[in-house]
PQR file of N, CA, C, O and H, with PARSE charges and radii, in Angstrom:
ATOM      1  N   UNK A   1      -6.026  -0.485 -13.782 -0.4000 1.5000
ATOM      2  CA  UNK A   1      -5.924   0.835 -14.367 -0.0000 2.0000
ATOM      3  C   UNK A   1      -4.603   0.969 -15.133  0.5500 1.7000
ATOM      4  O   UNK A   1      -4.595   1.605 -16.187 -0.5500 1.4000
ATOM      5  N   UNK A   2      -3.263   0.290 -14.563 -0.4000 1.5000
ATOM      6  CA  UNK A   2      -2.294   0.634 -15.071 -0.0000 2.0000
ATOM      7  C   UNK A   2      -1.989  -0.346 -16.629  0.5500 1.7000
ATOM      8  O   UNK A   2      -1.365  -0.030 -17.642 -0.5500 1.4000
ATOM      9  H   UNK A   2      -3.270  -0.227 -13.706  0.4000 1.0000
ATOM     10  N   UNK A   3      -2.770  -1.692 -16.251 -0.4000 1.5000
ATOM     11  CA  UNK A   3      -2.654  -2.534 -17.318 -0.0000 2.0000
ATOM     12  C   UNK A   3      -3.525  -2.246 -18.518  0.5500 1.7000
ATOM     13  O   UNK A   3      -3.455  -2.923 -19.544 -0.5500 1.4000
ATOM     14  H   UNK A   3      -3.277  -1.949 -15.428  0.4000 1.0000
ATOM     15  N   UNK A   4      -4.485  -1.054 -18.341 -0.4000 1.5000
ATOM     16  CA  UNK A   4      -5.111  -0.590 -19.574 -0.0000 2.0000
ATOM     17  C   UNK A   4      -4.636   0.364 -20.099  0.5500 1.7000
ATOM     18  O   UNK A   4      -4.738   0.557 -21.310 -0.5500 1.4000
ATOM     19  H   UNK A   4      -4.542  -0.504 -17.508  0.4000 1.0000
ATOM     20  N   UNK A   5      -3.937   1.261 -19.186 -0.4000 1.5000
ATOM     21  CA  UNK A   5      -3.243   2.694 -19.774 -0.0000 2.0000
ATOM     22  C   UNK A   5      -1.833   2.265 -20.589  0.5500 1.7000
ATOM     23  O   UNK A   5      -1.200   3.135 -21.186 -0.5500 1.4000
ATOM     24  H   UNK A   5      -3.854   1.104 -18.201  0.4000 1.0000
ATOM     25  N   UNK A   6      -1.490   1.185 -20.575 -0.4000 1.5000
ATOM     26  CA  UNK A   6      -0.353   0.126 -20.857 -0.0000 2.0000
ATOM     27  C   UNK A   6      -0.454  -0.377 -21.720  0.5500 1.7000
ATOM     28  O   UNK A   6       0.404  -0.312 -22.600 -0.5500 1.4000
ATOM     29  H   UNK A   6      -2.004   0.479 -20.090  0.4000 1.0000
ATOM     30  N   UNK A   7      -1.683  -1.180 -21.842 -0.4000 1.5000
ATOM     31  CA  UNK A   7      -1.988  -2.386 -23.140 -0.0000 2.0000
ATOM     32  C   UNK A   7      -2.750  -1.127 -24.674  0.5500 1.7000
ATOM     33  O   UNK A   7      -2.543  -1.040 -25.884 -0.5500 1.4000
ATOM     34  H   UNK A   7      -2.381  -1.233 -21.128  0.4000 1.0000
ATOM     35  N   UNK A   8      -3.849  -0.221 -23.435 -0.4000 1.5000
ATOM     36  CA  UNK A   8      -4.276   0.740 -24.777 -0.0000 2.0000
ATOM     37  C   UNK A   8      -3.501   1.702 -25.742  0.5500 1.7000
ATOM     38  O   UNK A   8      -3.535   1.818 -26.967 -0.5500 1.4000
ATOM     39  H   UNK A   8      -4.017  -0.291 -22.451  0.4000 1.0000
ATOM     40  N   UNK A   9      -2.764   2.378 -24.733 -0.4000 1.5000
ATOM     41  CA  UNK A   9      -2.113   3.470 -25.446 -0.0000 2.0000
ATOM     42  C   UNK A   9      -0.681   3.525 -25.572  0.5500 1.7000
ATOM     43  O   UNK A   9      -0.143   4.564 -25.954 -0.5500 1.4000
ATOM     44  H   UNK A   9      -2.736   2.284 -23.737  0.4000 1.0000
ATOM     45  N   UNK A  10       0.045   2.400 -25.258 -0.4000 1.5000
ATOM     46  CA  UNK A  10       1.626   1.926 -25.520 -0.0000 2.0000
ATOM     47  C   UNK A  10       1.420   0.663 -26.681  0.5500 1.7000
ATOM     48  O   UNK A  10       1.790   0.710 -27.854 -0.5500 1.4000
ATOM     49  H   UNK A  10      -0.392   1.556 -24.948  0.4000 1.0000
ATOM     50  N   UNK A  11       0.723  -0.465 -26.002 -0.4000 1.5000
ATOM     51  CA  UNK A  11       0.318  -1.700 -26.814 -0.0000 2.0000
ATOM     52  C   UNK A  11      -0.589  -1.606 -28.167  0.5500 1.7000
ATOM     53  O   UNK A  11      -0.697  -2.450 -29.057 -0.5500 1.4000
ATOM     54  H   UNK A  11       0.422  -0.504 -25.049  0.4000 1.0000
ATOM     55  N   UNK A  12      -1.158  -0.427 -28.064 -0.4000 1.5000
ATOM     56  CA  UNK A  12      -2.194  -0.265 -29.423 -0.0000 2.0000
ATOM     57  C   UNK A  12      -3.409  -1.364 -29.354  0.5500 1.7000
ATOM     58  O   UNK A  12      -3.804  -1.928 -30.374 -0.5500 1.4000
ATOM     59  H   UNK A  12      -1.070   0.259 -27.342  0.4000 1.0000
ATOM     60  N   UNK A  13      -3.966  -1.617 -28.052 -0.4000 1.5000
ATOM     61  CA  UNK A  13      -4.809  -2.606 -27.714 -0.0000 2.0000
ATOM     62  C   UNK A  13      -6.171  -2.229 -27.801  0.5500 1.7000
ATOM     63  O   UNK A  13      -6.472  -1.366 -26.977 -0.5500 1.4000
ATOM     64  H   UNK A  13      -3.645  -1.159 -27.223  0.4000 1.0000
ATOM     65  N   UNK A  14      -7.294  -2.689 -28.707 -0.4000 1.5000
ATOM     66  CA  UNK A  14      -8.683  -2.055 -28.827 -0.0000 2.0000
ATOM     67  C   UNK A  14      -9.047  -1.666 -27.182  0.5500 1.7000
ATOM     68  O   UNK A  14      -8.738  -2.303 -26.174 -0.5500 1.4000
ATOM     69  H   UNK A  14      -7.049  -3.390 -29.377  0.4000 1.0000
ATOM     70  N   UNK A  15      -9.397  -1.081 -27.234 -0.4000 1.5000
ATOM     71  CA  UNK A  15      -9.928  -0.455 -25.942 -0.0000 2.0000
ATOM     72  C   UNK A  15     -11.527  -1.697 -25.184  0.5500 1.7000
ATOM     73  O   UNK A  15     -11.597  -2.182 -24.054 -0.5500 1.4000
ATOM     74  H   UNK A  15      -9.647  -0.563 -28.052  0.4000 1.0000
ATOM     75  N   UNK A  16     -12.271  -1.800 -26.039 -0.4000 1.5000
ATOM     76  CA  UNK A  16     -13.350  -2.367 -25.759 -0.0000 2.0000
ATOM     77  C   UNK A  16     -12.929  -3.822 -25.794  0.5500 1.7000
ATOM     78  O   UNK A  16     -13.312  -4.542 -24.871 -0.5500 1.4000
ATOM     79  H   UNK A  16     -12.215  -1.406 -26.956  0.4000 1.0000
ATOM     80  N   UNK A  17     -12.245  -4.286 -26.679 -0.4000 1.5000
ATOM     81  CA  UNK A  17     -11.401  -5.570 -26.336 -0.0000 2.0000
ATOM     82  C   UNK A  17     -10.909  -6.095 -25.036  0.5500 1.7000
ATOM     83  O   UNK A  17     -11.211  -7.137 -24.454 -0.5500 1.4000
ATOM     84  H   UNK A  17     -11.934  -3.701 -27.428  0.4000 1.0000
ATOM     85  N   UNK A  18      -9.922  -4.957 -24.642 -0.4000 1.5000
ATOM     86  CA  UNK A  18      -9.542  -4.856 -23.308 -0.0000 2.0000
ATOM     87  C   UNK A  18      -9.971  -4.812 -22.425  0.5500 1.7000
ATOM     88  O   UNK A  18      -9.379  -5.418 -21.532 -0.5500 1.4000
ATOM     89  H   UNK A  18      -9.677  -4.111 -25.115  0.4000 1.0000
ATOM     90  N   UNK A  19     -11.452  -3.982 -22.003 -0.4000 1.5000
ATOM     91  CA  UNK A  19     -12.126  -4.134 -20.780 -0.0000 2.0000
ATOM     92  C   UNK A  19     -13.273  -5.345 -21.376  0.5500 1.7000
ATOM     93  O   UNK A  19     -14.068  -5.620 -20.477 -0.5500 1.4000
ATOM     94  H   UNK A  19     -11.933  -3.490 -22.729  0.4000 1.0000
ATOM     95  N   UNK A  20     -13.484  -5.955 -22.383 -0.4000 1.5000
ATOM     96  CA  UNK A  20     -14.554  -6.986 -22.261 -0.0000 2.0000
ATOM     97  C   UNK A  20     -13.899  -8.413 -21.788  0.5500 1.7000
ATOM     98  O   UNK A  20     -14.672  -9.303 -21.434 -0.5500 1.4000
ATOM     99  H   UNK A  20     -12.838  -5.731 -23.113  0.4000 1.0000
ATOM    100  N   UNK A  21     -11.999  -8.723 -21.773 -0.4000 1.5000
ATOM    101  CA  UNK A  21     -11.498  -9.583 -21.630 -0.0000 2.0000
ATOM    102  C   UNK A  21     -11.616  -9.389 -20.299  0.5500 1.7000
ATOM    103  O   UNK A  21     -12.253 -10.151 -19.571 -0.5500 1.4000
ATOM    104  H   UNK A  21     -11.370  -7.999 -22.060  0.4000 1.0000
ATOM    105  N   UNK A  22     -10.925  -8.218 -19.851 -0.4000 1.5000
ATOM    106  CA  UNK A  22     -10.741  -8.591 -18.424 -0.0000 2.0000
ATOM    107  C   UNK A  22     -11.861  -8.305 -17.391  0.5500 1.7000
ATOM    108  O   UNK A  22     -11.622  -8.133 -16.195 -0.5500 1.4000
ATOM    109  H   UNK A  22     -10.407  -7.600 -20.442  0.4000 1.0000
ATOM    110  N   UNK A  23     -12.958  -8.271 -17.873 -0.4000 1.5000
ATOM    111  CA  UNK A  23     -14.292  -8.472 -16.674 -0.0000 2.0000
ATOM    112  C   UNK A  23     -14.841  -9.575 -17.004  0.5500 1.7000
ATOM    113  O   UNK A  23     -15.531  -9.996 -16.075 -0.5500 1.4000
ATOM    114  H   UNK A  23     -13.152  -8.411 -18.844  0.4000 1.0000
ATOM    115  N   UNK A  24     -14.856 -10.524 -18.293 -0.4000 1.5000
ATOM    116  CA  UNK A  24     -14.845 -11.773 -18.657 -0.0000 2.0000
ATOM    117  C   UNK A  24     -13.920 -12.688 -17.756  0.5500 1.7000
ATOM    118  O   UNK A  24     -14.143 -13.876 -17.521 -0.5500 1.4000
ATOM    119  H   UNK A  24     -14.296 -10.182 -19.048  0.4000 1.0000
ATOM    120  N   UNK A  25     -12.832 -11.942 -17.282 -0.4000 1.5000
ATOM    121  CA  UNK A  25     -11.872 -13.208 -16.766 -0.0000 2.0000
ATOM    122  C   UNK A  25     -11.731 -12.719 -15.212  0.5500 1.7000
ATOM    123  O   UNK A  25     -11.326 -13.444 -14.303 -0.5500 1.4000
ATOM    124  H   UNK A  25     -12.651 -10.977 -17.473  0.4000 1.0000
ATOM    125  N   UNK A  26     -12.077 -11.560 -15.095 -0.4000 1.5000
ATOM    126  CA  UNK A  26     -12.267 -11.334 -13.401 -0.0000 2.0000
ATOM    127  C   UNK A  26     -12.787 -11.443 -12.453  0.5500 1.7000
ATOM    128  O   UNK A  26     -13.766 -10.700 -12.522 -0.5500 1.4000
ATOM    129  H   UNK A  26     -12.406 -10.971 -15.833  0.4000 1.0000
ATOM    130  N   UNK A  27     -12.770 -11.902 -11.584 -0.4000 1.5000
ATOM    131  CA  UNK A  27     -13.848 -12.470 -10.703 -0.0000 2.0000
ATOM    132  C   UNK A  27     -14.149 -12.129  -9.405  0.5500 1.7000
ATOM    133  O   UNK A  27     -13.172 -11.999  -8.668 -0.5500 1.4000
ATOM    134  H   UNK A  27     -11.975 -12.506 -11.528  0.4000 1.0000
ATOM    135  N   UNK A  28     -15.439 -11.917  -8.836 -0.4000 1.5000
ATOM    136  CA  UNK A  28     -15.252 -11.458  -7.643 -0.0000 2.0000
ATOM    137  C   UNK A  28     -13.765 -11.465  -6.595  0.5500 1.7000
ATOM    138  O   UNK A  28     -12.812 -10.711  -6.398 -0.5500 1.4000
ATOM    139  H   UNK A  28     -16.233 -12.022  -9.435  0.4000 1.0000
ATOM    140  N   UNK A  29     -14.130 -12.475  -6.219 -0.4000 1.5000
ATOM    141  CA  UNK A  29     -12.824 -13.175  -5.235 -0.0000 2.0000
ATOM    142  C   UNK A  29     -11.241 -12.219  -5.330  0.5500 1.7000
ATOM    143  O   UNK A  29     -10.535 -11.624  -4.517 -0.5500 1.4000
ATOM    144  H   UNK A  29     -14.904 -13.087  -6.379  0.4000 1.0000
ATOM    145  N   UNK A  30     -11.215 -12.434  -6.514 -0.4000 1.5000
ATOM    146  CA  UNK A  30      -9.933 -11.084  -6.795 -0.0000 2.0000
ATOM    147  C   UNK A  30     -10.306  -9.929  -6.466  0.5500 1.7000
ATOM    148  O   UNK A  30      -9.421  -9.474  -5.742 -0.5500 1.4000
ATOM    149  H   UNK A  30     -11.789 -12.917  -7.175  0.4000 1.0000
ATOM    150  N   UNK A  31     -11.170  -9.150  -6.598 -0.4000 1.5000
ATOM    151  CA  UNK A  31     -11.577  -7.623  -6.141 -0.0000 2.0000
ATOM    152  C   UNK A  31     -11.510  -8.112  -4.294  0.5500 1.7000
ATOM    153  O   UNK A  31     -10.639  -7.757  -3.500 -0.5500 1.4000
ATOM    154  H   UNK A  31     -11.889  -9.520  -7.187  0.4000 1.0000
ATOM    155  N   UNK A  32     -12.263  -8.671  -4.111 -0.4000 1.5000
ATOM    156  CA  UNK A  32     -11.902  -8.692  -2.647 -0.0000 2.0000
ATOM    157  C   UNK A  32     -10.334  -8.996  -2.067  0.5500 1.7000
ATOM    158  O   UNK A  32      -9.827  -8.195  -1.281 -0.5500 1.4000
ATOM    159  H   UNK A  32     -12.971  -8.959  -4.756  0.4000 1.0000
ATOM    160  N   UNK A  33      -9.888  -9.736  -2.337 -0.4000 1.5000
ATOM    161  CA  UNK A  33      -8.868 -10.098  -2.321 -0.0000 2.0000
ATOM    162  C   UNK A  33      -7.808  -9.131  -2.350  0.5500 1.7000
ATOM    163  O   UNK A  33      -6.838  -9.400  -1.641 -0.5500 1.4000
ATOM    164  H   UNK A  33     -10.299 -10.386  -2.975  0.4000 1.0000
ATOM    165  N   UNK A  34      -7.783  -8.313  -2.859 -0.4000 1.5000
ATOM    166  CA  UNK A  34      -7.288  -6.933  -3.426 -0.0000 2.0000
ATOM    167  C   UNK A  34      -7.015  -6.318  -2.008  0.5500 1.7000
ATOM    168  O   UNK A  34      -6.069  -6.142  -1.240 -0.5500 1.4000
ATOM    169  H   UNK A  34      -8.571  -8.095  -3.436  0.4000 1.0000
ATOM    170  N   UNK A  35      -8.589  -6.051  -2.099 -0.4000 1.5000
ATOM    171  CA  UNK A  35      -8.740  -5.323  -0.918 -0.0000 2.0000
ATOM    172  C   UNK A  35      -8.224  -5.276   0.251  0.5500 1.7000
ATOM    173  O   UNK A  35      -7.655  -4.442   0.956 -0.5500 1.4000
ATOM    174  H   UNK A  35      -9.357  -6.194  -2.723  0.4000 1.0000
ATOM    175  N   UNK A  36      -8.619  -6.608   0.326 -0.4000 1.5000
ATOM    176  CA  UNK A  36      -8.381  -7.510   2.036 -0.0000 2.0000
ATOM    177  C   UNK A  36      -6.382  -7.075   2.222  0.5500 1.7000
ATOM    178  O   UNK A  36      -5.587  -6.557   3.007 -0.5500 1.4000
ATOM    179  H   UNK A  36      -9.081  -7.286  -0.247  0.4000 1.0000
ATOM    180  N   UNK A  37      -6.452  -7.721   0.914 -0.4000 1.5000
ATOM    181  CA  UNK A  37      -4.443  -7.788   1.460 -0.0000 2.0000
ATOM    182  C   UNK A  37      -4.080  -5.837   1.642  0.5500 1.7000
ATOM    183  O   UNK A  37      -3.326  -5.308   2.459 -0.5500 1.4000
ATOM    184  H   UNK A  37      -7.097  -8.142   0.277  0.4000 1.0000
ATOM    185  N   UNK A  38      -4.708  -5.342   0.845 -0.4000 1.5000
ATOM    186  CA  UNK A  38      -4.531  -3.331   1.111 -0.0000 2.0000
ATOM    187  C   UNK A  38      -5.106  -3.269   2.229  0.5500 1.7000
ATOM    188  O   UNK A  38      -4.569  -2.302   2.769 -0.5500 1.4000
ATOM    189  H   UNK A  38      -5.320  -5.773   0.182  0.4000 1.0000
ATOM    190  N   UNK A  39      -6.071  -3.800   3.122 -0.4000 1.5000
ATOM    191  CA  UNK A  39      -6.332  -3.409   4.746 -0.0000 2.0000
ATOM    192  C   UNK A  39      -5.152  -4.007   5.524  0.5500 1.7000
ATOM    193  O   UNK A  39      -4.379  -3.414   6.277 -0.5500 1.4000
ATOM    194  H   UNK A  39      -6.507  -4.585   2.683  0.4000 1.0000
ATOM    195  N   UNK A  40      -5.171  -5.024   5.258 -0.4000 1.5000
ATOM    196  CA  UNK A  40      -3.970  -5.888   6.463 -0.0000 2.0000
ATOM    197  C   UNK A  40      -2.756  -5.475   5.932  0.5500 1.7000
ATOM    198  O   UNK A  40      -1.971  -5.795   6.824 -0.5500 1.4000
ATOM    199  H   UNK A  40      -5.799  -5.505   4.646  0.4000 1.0000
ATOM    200  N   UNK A  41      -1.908  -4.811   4.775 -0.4000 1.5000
ATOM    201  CA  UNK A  41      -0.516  -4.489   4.806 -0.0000 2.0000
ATOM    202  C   UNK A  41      -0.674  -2.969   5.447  0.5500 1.7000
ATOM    203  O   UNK A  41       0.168  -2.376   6.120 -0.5500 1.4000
ATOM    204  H   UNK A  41      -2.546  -4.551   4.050  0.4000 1.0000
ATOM    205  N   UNK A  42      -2.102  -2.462   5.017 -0.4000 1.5000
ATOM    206  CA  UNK A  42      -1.920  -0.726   5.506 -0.0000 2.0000
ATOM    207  C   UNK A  42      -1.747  -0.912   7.126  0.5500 1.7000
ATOM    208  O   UNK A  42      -1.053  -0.196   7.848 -0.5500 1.4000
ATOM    209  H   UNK A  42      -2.786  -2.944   4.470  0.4000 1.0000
ATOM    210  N   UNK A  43      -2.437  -1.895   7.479 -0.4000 1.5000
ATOM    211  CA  UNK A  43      -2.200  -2.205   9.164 -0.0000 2.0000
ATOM    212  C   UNK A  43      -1.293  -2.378   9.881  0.5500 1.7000
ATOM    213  O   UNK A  43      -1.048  -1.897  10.987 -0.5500 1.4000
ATOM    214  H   UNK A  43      -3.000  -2.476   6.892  0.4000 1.0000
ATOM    215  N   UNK A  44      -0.583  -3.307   9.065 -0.4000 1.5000
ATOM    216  CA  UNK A  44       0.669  -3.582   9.628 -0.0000 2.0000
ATOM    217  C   UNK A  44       1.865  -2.441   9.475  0.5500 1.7000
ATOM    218  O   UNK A  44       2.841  -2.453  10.225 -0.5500 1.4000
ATOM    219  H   UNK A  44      -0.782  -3.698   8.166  0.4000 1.0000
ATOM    220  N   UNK A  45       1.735  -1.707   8.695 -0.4000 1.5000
ATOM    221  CA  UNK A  45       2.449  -0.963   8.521 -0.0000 2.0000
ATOM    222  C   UNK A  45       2.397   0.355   9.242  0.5500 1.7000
ATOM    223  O   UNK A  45       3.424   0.926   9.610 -0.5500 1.4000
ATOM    224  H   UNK A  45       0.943  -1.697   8.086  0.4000 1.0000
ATOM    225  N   UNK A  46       0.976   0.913   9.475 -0.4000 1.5000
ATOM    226  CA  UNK A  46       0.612   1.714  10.562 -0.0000 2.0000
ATOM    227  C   UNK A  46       1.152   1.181  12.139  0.5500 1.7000
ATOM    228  O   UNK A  46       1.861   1.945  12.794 -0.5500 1.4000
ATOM    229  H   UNK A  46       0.142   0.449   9.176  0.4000 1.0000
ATOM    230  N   UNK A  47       0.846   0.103  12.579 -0.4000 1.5000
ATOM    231  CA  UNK A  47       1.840  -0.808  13.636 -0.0000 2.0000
ATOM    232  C   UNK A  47       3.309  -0.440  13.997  0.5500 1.7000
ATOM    233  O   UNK A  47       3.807   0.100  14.984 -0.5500 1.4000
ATOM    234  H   UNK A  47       0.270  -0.517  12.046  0.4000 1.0000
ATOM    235  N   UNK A  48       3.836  -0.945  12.795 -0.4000 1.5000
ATOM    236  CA  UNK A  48       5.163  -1.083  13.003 -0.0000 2.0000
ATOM    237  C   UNK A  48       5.806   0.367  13.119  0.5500 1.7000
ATOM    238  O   UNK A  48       6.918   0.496  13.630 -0.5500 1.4000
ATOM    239  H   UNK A  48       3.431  -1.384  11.993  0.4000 1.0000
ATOM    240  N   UNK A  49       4.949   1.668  12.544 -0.4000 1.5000
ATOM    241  CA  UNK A  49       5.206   2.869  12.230 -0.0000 2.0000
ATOM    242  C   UNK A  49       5.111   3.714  13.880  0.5500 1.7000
ATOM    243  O   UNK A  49       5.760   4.559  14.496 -0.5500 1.4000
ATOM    244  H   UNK A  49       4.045   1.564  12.129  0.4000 1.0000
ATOM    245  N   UNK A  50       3.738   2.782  14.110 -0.4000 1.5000
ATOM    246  CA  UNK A  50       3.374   3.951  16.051 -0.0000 2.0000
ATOM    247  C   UNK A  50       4.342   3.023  16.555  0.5500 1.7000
ATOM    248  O   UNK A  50       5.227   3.661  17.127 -0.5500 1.4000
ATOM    249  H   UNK A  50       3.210   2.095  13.609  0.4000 1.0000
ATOM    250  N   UNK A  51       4.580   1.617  16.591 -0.4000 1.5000
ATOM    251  CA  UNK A  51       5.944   1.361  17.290 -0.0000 2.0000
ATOM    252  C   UNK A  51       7.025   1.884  17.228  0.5500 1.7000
ATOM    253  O   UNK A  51       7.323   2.635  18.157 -0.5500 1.4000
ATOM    254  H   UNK A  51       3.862   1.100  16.127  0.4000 1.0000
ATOM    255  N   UNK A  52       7.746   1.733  16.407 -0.4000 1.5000
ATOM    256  CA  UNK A  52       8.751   2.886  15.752 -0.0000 2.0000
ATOM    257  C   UNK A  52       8.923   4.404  16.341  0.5500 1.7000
ATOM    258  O   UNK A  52       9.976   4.868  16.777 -0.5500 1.4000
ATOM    259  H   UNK A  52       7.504   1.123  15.652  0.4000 1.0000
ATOM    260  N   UNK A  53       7.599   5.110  16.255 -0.4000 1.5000
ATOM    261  CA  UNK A  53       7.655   6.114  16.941 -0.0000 2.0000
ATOM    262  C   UNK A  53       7.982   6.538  18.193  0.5500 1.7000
ATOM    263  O   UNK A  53       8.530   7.575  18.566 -0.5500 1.4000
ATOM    264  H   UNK A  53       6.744   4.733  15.901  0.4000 1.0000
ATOM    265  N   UNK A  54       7.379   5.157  19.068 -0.4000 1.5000
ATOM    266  CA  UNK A  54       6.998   5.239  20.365 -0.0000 2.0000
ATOM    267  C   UNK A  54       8.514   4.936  20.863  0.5500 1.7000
ATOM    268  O   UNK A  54       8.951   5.360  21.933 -0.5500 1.4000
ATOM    269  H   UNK A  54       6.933   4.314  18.766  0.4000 1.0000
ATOM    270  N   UNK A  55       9.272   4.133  19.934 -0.4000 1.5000
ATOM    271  CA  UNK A  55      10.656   3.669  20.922 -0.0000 2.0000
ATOM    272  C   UNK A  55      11.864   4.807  20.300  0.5500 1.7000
ATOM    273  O   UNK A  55      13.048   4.780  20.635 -0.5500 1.4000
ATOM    274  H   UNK A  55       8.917   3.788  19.065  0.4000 1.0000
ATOM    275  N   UNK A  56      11.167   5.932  19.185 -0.4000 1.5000
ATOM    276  CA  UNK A  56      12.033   6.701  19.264 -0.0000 2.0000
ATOM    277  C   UNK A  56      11.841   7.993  20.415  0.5500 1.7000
ATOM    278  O   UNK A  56      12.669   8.749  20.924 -0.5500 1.4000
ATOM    279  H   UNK A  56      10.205   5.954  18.913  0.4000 1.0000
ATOM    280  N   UNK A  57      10.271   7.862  20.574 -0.4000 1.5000
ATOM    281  CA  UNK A  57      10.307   9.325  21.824 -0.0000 2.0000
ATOM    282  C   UNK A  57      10.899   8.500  22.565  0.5500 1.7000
ATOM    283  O   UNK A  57      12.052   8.932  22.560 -0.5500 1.4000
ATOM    284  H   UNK A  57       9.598   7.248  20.160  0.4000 1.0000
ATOM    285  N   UNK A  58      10.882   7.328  23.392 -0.4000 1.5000
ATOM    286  CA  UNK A  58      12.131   7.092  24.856 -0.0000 2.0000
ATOM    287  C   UNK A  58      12.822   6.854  24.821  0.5500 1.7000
ATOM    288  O   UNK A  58      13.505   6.504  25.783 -0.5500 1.4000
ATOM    289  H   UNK A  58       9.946   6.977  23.397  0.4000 1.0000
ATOM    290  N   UNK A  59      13.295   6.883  23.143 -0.4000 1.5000
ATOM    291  CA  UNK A  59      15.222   7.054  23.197 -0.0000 2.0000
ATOM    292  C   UNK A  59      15.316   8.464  23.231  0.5500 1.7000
ATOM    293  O   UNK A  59      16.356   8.784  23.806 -0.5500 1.4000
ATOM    294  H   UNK A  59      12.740   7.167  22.361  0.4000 1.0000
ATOM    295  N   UNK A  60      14.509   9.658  22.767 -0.4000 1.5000
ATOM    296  CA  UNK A  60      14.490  10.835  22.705 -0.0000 2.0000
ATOM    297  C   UNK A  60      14.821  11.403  24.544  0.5500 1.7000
ATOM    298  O   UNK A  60      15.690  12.103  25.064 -0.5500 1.4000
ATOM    299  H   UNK A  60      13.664   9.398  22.299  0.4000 1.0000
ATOM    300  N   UNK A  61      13.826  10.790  24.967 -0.4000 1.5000
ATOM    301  CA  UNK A  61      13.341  11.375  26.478 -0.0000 2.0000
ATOM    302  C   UNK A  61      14.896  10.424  27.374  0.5500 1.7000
ATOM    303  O   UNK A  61      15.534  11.035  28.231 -0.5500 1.4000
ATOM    304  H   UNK A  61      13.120  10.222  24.545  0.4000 1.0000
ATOM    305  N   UNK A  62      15.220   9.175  27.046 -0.4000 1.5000
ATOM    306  CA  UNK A  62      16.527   8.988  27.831 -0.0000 2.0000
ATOM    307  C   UNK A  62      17.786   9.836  27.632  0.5500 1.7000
ATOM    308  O   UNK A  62      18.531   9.958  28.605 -0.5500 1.4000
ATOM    309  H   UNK A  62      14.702   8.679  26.349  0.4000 1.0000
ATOM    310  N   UNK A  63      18.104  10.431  26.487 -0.4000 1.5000
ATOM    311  CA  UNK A  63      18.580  10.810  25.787 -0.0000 2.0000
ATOM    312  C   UNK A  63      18.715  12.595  26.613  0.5500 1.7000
ATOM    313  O   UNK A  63      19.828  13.038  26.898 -0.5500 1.4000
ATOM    314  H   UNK A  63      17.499  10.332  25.697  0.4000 1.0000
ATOM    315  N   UNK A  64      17.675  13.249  26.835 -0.4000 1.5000
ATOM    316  CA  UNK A  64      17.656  14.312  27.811 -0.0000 2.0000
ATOM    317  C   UNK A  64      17.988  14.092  28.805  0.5500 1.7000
ATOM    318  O   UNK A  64      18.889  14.753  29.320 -0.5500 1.4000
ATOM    319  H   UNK A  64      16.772  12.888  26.603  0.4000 1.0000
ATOM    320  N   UNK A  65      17.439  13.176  29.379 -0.4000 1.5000
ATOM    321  CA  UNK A  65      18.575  12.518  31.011 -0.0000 2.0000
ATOM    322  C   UNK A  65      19.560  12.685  31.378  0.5500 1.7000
ATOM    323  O   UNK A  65      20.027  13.165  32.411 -0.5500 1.4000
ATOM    324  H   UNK A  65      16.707  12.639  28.961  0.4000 1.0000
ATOM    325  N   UNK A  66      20.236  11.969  29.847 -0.4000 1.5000
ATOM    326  CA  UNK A  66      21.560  11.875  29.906 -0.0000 2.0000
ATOM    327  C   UNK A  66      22.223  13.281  30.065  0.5500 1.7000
ATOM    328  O   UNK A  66      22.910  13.475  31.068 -0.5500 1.4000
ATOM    329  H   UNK A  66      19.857  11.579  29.008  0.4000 1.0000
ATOM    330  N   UNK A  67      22.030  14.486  28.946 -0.4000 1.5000
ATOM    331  CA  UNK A  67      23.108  15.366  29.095 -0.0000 2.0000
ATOM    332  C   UNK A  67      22.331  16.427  29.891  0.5500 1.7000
ATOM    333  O   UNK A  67      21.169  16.506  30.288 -0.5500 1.4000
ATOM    334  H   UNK A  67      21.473  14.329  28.130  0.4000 1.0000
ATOM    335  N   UNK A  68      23.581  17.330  29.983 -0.4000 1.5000
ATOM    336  CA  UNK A  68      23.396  18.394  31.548 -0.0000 2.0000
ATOM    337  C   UNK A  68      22.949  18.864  31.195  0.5500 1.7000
ATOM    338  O   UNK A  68      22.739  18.655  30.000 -0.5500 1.4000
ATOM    339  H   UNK A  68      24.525  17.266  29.660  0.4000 1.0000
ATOM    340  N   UNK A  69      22.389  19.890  31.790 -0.4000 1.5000
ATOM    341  CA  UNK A  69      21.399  21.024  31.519 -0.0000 2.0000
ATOM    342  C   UNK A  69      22.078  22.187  31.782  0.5500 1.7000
ATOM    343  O   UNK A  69      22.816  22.102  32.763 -0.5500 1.4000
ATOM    344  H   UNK A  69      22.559  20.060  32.760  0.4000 1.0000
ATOM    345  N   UNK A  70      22.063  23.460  31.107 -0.4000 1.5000
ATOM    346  CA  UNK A  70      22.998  24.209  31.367 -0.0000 2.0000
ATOM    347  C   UNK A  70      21.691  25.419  31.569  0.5500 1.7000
ATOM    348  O   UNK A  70      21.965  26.578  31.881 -0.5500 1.4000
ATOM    349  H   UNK A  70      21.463  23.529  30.310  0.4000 1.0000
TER
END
């Protein structure tokens, strides 16, 4: 999307040129591919994010322990 809004209307690139090259040269395998790596980074990143969370509530909750209660 960004390489057509790029090549058409900055580059002055025929429009029909542009999408007949690149579905000529695209190939399944890349659309999946795409994909696959946007599930497994969104994953990992959701991961590392509820981890993250989780070791800030029991620094949160040690953290009340610690000071007095007035």
């Amino acid at each position: 999307m960004g390489g057509y809004l790029v090549g058409v209307y900055k580059l002055d690139f025929n429009s029909a040129a542009y999408l007949t090259s690149t579905f000529q040269y695209l190939e399944p395998i890349d659309v999946i591919s795409g994909l696959v790596k946007t599930g497994v980074f969104g994953f990992i990143i959701s991961i590392i994010s509820a981890i993250a969370a989780i070791i800030q509530v029991k620094g949160l909750r040690e953290l009340e322990e610690l000071l007095p209660r007035q």
